[in-house]
C-alpha positions as CSV (number, residue, x, y, z in Angstrom):
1,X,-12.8,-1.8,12.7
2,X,-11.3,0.9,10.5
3,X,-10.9,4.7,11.9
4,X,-11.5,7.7,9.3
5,X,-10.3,10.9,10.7
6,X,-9.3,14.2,9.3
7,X,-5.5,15.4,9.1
8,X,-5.8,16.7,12.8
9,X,-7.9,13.6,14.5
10,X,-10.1,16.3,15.7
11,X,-13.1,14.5,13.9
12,X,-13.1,11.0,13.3
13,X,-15.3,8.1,12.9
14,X,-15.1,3.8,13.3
15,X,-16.1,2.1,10.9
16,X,-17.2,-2.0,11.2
17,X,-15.4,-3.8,8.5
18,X,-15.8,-7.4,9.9
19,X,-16.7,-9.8,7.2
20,X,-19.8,-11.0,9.1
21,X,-20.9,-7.0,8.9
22,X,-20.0,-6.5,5.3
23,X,-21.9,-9.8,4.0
24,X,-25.2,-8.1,5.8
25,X,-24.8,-4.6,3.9
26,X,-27.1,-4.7,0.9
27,X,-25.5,-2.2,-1.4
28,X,-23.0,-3.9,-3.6
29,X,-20.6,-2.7,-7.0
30,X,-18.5,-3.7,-9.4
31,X,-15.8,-1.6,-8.9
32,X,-13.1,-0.9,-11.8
33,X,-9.4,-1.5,-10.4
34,X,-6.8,-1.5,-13.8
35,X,-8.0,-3.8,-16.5
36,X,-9.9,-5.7,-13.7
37,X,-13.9,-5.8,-12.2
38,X,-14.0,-6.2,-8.7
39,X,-16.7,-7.0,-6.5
40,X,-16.9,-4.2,-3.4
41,X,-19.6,-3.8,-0.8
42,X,-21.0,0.1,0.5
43,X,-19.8,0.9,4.1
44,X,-22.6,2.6,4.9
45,X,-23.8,6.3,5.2
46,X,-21.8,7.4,7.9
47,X,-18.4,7.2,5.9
48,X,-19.5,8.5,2.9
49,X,-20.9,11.2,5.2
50,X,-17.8,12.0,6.7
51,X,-16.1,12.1,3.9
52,X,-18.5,14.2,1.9
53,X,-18.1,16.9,4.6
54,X,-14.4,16.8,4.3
55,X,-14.7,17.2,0.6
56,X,-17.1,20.1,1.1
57,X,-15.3,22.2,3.3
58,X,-13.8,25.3,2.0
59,X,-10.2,23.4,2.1
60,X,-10.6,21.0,-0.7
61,X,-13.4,22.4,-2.3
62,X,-11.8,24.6,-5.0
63,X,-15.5,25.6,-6.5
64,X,-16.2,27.2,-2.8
65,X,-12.7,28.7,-2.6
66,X,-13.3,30.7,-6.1
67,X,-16.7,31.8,-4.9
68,X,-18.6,29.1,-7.6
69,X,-20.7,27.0,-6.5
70,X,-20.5,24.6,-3.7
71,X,-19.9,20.9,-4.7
72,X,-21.4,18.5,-2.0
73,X,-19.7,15.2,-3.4
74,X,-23.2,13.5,-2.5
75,X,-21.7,10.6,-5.2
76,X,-18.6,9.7,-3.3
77,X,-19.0,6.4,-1.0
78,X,-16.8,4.3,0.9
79,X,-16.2,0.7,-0.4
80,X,-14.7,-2.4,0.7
81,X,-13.7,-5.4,-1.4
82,X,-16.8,-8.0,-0.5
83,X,-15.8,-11.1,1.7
84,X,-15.1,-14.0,-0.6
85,X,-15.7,-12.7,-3.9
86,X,-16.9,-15.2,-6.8
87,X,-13.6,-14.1,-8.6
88,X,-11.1,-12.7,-6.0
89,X,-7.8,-10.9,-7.1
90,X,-4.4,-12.8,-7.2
91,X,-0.6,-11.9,-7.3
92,X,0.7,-12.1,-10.8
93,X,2.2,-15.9,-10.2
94,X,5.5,-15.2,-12.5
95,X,6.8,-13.4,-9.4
96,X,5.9,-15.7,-6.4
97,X,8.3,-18.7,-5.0
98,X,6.5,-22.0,-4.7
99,X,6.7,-21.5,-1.0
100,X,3.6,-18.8,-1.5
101,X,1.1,-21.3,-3.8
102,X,-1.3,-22.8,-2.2
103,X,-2.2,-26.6,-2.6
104,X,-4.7,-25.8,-5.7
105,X,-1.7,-23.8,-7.4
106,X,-2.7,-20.6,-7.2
107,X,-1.3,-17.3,-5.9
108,X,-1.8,-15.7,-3.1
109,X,-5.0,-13.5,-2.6
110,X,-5.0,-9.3,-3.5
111,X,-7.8,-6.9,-2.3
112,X,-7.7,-3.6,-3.6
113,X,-4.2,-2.9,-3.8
114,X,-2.4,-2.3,-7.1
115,X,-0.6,-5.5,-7.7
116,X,0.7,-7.1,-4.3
117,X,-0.8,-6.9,-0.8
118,X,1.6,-5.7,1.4
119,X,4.6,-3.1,0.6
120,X,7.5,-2.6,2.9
121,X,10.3,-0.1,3.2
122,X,12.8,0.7,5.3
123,X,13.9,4.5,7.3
124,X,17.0,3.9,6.0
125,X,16.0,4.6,1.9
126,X,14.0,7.4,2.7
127,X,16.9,8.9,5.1
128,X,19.1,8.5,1.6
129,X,16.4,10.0,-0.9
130,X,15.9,12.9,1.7
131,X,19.9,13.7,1.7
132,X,19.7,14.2,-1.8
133,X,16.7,16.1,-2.1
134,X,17.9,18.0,1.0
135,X,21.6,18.9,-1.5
136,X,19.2,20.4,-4.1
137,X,17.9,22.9,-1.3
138,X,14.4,20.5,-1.8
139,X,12.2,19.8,1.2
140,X,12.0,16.2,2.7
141,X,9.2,14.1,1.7
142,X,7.7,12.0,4.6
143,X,7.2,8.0,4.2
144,X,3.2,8.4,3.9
145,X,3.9,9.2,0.1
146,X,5.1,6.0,-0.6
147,X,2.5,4.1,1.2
148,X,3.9,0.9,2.5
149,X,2.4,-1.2,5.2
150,X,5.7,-2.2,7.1
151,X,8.1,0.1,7.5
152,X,11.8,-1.1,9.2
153,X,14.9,0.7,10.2
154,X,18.1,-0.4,11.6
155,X,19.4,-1.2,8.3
156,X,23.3,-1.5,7.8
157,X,22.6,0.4,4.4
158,X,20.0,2.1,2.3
159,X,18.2,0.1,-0.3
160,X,19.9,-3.1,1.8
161,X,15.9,-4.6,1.7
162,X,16.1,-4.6,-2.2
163,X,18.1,-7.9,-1.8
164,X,16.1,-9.5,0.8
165,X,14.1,-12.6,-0.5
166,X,12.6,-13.9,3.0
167,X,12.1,-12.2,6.1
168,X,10.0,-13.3,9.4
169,X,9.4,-10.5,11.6
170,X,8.2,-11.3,15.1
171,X,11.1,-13.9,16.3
172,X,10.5,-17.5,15.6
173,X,6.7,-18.1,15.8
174,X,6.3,-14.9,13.3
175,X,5.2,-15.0,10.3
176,X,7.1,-15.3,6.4
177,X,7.1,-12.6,4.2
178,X,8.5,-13.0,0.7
179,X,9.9,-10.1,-1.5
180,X,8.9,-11.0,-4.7
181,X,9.6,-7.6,-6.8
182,X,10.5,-3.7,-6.4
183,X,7.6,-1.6,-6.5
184,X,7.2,1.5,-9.6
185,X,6.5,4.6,-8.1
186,X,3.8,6.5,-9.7
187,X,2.9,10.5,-9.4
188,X,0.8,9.7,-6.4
189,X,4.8,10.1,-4.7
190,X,4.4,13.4,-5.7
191,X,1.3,14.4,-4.3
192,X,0.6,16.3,-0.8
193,X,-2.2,13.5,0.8
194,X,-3.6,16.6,2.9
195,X,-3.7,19.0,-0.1
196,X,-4.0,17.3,-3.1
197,X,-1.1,19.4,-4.4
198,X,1.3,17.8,-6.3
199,X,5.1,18.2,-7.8
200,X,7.7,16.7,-9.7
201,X,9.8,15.1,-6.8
202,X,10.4,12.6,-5.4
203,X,10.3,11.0,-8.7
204,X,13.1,13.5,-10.5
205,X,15.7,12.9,-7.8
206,X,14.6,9.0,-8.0
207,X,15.2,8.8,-11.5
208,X,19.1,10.1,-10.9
209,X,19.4,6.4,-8.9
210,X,16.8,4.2,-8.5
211,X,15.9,3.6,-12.9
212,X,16.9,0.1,-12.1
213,X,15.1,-2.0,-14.7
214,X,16.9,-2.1,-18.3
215,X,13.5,-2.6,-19.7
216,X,12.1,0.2,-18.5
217,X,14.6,3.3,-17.7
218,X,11.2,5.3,-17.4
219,X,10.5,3.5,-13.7
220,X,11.8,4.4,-10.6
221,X,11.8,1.9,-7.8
222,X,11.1,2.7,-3.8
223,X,10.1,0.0,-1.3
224,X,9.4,-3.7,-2.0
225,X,6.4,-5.8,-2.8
226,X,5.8,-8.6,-0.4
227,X,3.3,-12.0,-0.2
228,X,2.9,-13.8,3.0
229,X,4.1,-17.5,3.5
230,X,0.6,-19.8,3.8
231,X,0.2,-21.3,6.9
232,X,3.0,-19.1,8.8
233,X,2.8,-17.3,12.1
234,X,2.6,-17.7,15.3
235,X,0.8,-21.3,15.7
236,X,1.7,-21.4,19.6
237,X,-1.2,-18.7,19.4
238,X,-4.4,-18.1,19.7
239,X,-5.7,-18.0,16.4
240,X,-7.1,-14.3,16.5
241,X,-3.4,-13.5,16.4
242,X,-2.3,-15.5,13.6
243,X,0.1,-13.8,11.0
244,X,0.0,-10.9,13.5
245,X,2.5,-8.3,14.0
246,X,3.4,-5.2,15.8
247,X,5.3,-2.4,15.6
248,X,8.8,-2.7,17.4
249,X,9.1,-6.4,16.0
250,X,12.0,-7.6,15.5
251,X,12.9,-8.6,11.4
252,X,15.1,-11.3,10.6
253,X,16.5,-11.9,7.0
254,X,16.2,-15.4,6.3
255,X,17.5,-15.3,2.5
256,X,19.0,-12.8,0.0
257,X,19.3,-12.4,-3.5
258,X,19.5,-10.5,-6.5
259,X,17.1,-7.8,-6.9
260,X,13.4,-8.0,-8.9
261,X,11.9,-5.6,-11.0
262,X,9.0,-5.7,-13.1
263,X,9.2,-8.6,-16.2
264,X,6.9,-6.2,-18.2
265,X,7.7,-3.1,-19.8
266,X,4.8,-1.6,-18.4
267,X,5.5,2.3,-16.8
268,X,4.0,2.9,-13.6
269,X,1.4,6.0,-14.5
């Protein structure tokens, strides 16, 4: 179960995601994600509802804010990657450790995600990009621009996760997370999520310290990209909980090492 609400929570919707529920709805795509086709099911009518109206209202709708006409975004649905897709996504191998490959050699499993399926940062690295921006007389940015999944704090340094290889969070029944690679930040960064608006930081003041690939000086890194360990978390469990965990967990580095960024000169866009 997924919630949808608008930036206040005043109106919001749940929304069944449960495989069994997904593999029933009928209407199906073949959704284009980079250079890659992938198979997605339709939520239903009552997202795509909800979102339409958000989308129509005077807010975002720029044609109703210049007194044109009024665009009713009947097109725009809400997709999910299908259960068990005939070809699912996978982690660019080059970066995993064997510990992540399965027994058939393959890597580990990506839904709709850019490249990797979890992204983690730490308070820490946003406290030091907001000092910075805060000496140019610039506004702090808040972590929802960068998107990760886990956030930490308690770090003895900014950045300190850029050298973290293995982590388990949850004590010693938690699950394995491998950072395999620093993540490019793209002009999403820059964009207001509630407005749409969008400006040049944080990827100007990034670009005074965090170009850290020699290929690529164009790339600025924030937060790292992560894979989970097969077969990791939380056996003593029910299985409902496995790989399960909640916020105020504790992390514990298990290995460090020199930092990864990406193999291929390719810009984040």
């Amino acid at each position: 179960m997924i919630k949808l609400s608008d930036e206040d929570d005043k109106r919001k919707i749940f929304i069944d995601i449960t495989p069994s529920t997904l593999l029933k709805n009928p209407l199906r795509y073949h959704a284009g994600l980079w250079d890659e086709s992938v198979e997605v099911v339709d939520v239903g009518d009552k997202a795509a509802a909800f979102i339409q109206s958000i989308l129509q209202s005077s807010k975002y709708n720029t044609h109703t804010s210049t007194g044109g006409m009024v665009e009713t975004y009947d097109d725009v649905r809400v997709v999910a990657q299908l259960p068990k897709p005939q070809r699912p996504r996978r982690v660019n191998g080059r970066y995993c450790p064997p510990s992540t490959i399965d027994i058939m050699g393959r890597s580990p499993k990506v839904s709709l995600t850019d490249g990797f399926p979890i992204l983690i940062a730490s308070e820490e690295s946003l406290n030091e990009l907001n000092r910075r921006l805060g000496e140019k007389g610039k506004d702090a940015i808040p972590m929802s621009r960068f998107r990760p999944n886990i956030v930490v704090k308690g770090l003895r340094e900014a950045f300190e996760e850029d050298t973290w290889k293995a982590i388990q969070i949850g004590g010693v029944d938690g699950p394995i997370f491998h950072i395999v690679k620093g993540c490019p930040r793209c002009k999403q960064s820059c964009t207001d999520q509630l407005t749409g608006e969008r400006f040049d930081e944080p990827l100007v003041t990034l670009g005074e310290f965090r170009a850290l690939n020699p290929k690529n000086k164009e790339d600025v890194y924030f937060a790292q990209n992560v894979v989970l360990q097969p077969g990791s978390g939380r056996k003593s469990r029910k299985i409902s909980t496995l790989n399960s965990i909640a916020v105020g967990d504790s992390v514990r580095v298990l290995t460090r090492g020199n930092p990864v960024w990406d193999i291929d000169s390719v810009q984040a866009e």
